[in-house]
C-alpha positions in Angstrom: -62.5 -76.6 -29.8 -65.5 -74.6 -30.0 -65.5 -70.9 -29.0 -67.8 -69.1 -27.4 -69.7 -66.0 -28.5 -69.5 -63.1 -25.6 -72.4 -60.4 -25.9 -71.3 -56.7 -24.8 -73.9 -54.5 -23.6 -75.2 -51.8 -25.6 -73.4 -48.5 -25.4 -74.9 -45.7 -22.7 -76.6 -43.5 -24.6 -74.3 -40.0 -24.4 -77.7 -37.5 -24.8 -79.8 -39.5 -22.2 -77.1 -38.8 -19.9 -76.4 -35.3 -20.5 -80.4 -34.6 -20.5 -80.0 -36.2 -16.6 -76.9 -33.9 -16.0 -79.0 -30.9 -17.0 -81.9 -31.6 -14.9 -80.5 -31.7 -12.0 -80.3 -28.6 -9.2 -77.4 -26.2 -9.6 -75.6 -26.0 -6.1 -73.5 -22.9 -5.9 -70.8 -23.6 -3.5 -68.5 -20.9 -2.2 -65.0 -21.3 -3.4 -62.0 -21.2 -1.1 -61.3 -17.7 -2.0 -64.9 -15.9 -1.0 -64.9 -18.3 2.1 -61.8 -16.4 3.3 -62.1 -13.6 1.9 -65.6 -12.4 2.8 -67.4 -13.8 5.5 -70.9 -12.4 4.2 -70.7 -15.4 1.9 -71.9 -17.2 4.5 -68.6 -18.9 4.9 -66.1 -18.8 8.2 -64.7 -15.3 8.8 -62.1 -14.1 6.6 -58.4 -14.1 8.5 -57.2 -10.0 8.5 -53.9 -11.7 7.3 -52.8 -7.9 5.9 -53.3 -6.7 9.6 -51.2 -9.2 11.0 -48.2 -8.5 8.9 -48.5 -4.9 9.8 -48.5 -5.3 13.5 -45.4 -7.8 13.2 -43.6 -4.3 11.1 -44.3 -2.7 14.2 -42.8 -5.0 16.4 -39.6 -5.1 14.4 -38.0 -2.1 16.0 -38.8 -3.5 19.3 -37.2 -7.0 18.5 -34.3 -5.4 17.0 -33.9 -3.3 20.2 -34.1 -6.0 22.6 -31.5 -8.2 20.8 -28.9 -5.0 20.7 -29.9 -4.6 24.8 -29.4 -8.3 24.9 -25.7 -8.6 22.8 -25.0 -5.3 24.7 -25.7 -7.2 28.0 -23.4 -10.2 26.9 -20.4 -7.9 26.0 -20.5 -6.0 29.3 -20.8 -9.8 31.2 -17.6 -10.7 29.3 -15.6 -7.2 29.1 -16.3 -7.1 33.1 -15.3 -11.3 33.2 -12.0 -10.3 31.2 -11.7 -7.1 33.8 -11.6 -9.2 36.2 -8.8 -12.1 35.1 -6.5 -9.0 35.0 -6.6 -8.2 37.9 -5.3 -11.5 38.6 -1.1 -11.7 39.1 0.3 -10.5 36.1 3.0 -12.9 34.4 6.5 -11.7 33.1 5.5 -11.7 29.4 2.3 -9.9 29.9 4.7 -6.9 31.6 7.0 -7.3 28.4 3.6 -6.7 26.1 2.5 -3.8 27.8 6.1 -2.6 28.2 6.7 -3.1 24.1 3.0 -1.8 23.9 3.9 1.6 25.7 7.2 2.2 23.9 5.2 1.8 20.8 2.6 4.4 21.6 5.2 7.1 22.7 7.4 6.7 19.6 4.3 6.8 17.8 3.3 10.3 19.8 7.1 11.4 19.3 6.8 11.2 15.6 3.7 12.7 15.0 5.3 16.2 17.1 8.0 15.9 15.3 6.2 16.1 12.0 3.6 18.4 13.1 5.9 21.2 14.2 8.2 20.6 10.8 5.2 21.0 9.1 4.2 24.0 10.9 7.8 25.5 10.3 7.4 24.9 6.8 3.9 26.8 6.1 4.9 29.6 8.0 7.0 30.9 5.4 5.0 29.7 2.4 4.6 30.7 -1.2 1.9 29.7 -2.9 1.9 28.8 -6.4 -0.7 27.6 -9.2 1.2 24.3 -11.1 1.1 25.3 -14.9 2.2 22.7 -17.9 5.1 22.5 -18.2 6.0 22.7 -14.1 8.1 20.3 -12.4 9.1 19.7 -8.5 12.8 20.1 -10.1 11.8 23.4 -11.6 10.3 24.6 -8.8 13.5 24.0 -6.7 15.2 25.8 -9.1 13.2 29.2 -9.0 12.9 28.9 -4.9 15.6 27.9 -3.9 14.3 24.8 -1.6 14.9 21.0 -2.4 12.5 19.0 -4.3 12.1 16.8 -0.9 10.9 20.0 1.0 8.4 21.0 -1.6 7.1 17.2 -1.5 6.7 16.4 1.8 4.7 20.0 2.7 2.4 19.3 0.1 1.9 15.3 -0.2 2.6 15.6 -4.0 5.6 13.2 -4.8 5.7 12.8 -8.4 9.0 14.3 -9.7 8.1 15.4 -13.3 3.9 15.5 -13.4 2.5 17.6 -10.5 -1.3 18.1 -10.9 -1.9 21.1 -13.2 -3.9 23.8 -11.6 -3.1 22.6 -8.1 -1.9 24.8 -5.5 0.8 24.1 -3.6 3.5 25.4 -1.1 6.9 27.1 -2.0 8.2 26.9 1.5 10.8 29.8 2.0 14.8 29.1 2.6 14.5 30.4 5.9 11.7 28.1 7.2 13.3 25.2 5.7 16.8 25.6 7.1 14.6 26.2 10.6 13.0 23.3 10.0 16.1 21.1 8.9 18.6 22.2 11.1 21.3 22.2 8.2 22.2 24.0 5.4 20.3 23.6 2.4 21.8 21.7 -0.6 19.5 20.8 -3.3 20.8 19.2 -6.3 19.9 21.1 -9.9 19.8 23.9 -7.2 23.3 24.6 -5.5 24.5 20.8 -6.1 27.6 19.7 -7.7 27.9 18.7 -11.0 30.3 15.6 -11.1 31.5 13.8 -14.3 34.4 10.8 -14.5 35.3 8.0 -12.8 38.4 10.2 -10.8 35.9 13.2 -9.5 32.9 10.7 -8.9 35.0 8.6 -6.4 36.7 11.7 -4.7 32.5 12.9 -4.4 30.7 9.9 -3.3 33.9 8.0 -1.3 32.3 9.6 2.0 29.1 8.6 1.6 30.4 5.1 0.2 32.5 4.5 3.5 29.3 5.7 5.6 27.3 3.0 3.7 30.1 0.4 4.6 29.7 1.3 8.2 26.4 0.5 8.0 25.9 -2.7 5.9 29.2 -4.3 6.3 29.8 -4.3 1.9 33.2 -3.5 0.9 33.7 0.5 -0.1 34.9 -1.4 -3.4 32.0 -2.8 -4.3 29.7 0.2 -3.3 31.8 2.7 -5.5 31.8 0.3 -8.2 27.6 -0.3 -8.0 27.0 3.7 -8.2 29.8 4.3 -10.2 27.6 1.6 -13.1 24.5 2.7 -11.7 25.3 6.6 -12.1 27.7 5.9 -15.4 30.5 8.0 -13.4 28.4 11.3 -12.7 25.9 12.9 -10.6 23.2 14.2 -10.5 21.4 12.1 -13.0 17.3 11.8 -13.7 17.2 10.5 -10.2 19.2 13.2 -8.7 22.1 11.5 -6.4 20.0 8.2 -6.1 23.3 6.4 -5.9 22.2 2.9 -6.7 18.9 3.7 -8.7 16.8 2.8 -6.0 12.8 2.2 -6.8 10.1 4.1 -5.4 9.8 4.6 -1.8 7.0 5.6 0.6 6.7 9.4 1.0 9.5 9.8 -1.2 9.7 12.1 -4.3 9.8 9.9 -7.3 10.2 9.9 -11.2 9.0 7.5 -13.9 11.0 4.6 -14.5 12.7 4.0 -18.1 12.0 1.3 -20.7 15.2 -1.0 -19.9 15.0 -4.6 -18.9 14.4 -4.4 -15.2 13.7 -0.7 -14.6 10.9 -0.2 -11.6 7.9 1.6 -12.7 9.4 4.6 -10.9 12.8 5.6 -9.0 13.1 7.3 -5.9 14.3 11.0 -6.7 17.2 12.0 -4.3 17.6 15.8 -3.9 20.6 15.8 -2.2 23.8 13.0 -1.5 22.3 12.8 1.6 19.1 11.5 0.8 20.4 9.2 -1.5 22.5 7.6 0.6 19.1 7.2 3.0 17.8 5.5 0.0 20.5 3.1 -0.6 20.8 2.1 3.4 17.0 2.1 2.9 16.8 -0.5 0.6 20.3 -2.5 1.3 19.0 -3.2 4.7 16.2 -5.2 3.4 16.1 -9.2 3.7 16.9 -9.6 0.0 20.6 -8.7 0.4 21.1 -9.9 3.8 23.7 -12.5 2.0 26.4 -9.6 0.8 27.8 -8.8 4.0 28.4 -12.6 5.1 30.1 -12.9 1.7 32.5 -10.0 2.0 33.0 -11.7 5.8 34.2 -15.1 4.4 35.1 -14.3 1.0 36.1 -10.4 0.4 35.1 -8.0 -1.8 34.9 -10.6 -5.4 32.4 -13.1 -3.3 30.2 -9.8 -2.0 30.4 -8.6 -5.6 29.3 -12.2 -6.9 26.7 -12.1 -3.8 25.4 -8.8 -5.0 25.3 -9.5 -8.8 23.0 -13.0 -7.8 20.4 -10.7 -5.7 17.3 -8.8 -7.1 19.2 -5.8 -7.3 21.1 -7.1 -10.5 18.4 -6.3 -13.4 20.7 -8.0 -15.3 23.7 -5.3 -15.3 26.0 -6.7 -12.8 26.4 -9.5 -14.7 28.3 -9.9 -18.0 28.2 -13.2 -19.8 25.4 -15.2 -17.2 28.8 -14.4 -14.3 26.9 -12.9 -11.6 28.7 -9.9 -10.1 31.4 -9.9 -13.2 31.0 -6.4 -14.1 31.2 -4.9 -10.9 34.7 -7.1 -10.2 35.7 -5.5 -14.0 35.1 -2.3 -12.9 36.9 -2.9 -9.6 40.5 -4.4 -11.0 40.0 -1.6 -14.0 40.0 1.7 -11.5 41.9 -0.1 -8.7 38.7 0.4 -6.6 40.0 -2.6 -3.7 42.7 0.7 -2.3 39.4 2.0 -0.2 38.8 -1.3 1.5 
């Protein structure tokens, strides 16, 4: 086999061509820019794109007003449209939400009197005083003569033990409290009793135990037997006559909680018996504990105590060797508590 020999053609010679390049005409073409830009260029006429944007900024206000005429339009069409279906037959449940709807509003109304003219009796007789260190709402009971409750609720400062330093607030007089109250005034630390042992903390809190029976359906037993473990036998205690420890409430004096397994951050602070037994209905009356009184109903006063020691009010000390409620049954059989039932 005999193969051929193939003969390239000679290599363009690079200078010849650039030497044509170079003698040709230079053309100068407008570029894209100056042809928009600047119409003396000799290209189309520039676009005022920087005029256009300005006139659609003026615009803008008008746009946005016609849409807020327009949505305005649309809401009138529909509140008139819904006007109208009312006036349509009204069915028995819509009378029941209106009728529920009223009785709201004037309960509502009836409240805020009722505060308003407390209120209003309470600064009418007020002393004002700067909170130093040291100050407390318990001391300042003390040297007025007024419950820490009072002092609380005319100034919006709840917070038992800190008060803000250099605050000023309201020392409302004895005579525009008890004006204001209706009652006597009995504030613990104050005028309050001082109650220690099982025999004179029974004889003290049975009243307010059998009221709390009344209302909750627990046996007295058990009741005397939470406050008297809750208290340790006497009153008042940090929390005042807080009978069962209760935590923080809303619009409630309060104090800080303690370190023990369980504790709330803080406890309600009850000036008087009074207002701790509101505490305790306060808080027994919630969903949590709905269980004790069915309990004491089938099972008397060891099943509500076994009930009570298995709820969240426990913390632990109801209960003595994982036997939910055995403490408070101890406490019953030791001081015959069962006799008040």
């Amino acid at each position: 086999m005999v193969r051929k020999r193939v003969t390239l053609p000679p290599a363009p010679d690079d200078s010849q061509r650039f030497a044509d390049i170079a003698d040709e005409p230079t053309v100068v073409r407008p570029g894209p820019s100056s042809t928009w830009l600047n119409s003396s260029a000799g290209g189309a006429p520039s676009a005022d794109i920087f005029g256009k944007r300005q006139r659609a900024r003026k615009r803008r206000p008008l746009r946005l007003a016609g849409r807020g005429v327009a949505l305005l339009g649309r809401s009138m069409f529909r509140l008139g449209r819904y006007g109208f279906r009312q006036t349509k037959p009204m069915r028995p449940r819509d009378w029941i939400t209106l009728a529920a709807l009223l009785v709201v509003l004037i309960g509502m109304g009836a409240y805020m009197t009722y505060e308003k003219r407390t209120m209003k009796s309470l600064l009418e007789g007020c002393r004002w005083h700067t909170v130093e260190v040291g100050d407390t709402l318990i001391s300042l009971a003390r040297s007025s003569g007024v419950s820490v409750g009072d002092i609380a609720s005319a100034n919006g400062v709840y917070d038992v033990e800190e008060p803000p330093i250099g605050q000023q607030i309201c020392l409302p007089s004895q005579t525009a409290v008890t004006q204001a109250a209706g009652t006597t005034i009995y504030a613990s630390h104050t005028d309050g009793p001082v109650i220690q042992g099982e025999a004179a903390y029974v004889r003290f809190a049975l009243p307010f135990a059998r009221q709390a029976h009344d209302a909750t359906g627990w046996p007295v037993s058990v009741i005397l037997a939470q406050w008297g473990l809750e208290q340790g036998w006497q009153a008042p205690t940090f929390t005042g006559y807080n009978f069962g420890n209760c935590g923080g409430l809303f619009d409630e004096p309060f104090i800080a909680g303690t370190a023990a397994v369980g504790s709330p951050p803080t406890f309600a602070y009850a000036d008087t018996p009074e207002d701790g037994l509101r505490f305790y209905l306060t808080v027994a009356k919630l969903p949590y504990y709905s269980q004790i009184a069915q309990a004491a109903s089938h099972g008397g006063p060891d099943a509500a105590a076994r009930a009570l020691g298995a709820s969240p009010w426990d913390a632990g000390h109801y209960t003595d060797h994982n036997d939910p409620g055995s403490s408070l049954i101890a406490l019953m059989q030791q001081y015959n508590l069962r006799q008040y039932d």
